[in-house]
N, C-alpha and C positions, 0 to 999 in steps of 0.2 A: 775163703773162696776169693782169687782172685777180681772173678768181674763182678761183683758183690762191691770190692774193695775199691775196686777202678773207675765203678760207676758212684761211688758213695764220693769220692776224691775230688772228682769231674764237678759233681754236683755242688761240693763242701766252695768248690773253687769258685763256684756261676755265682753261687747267691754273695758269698764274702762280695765278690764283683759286685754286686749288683748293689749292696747294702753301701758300697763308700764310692759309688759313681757319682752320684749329685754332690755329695758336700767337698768333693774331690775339685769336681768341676768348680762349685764355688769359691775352694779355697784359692782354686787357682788365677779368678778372677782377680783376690785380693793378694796376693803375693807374687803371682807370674808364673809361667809358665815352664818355668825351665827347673826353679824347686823341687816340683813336685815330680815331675819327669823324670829327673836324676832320682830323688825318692823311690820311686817306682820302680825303677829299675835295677837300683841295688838294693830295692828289699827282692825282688824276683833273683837276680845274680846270690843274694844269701841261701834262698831256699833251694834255688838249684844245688848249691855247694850240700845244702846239706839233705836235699835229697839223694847226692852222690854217695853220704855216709849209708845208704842202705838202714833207716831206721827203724826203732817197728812200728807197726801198723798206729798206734796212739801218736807219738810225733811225726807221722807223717800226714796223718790227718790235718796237726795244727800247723805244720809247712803249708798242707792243701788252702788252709783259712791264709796264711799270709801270703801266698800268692795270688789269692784272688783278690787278696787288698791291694796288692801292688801292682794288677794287671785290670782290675775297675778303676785305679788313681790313672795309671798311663793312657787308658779309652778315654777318658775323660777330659784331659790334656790333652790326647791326640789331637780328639774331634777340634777341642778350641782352636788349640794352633793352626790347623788345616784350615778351619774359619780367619784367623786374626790374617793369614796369609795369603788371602785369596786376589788371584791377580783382577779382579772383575767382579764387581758386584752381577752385570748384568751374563757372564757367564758361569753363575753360583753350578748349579747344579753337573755341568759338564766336570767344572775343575773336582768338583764332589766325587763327581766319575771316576776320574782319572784317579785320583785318592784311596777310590774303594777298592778300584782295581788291581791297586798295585799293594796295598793292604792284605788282597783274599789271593795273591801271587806267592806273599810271602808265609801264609797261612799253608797253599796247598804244598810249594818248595818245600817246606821243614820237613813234613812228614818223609815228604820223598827222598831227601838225605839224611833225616836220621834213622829212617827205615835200615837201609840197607846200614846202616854205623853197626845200629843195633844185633841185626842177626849178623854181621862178619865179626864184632868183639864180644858179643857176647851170646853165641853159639852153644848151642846144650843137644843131648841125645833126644829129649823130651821136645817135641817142635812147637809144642803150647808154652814152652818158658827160656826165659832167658837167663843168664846170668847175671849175676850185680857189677861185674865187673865192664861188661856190656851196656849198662844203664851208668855206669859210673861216667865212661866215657862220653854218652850220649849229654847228660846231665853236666859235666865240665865244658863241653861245649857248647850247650846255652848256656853257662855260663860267661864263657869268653864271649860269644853271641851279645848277651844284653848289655855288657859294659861296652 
């Protein structure tokens, strides 16, 4: 079942997130910030590649676990960096603002461009599904995205 699998995915993805956000954030205290970020994001750019191989449903679960490691390590470095850079102590929470905003900008964008990626390459008679070759593309593209 599809959203059975999609929501099991989503989920497998939060909590991995959520299980390496603090010591992520710790490590980054003690090595810096830029480590683990690059870490982050080419383990995300790995999984992208290889969710573009269309795997089945078992490896793609354990992609789903390593992206949420590599996307709890990046929140976690985000937030610090956005903190260690802050022009103003006494305008914390504004510059926060502006952070968040342009954060949940780039959150609602994606969908909205790889929406339409998705149904122009990978187009099916069935309009509940798509093709892999449509997700392949969508998938090399965050690819090229996080490096």
């Amino acid at each position: 079942d599809p959203k059975y699998y999609t929501s099991l995915l989503a989920m497998i993805g939060q909590l991995a997130a959520a299980v390496v956000a603090i010591p992520a954030g710790r490590l980054s205290d003690e090595w810096g910030r830029k480590p683990l970020a690059y870490a982050a994001c080419t383990m995300m750019a790995v999984v992208y590649v290889g969710f573009a191989f269309e795997p089945d449903i078992n490896t793609l679960l354990v992609l789903g676990i390593g992206y949420g490691v590599g996307n709890g390590m990046f929140l976690s470095v985000d937030y610090a960096l956005a903190c260690d850079v802050l022009p103003s102590i006494e305008n914390t929470a504004q510059s926060l603002g502006v952070w968040g905003v342009s954060a949940f900008l780039g959150s609602t964008l994606g969908p909205l461009v790889a929406g339409p990626l998705l149904t122009y390459f990978g187009w099916t008679s069935n309009p509940e599904r798509y093709s892999g070759s449509g997700y392949g593309v969508v998938m090399i593209l965050g690819v090229l995205y996080v490096l």
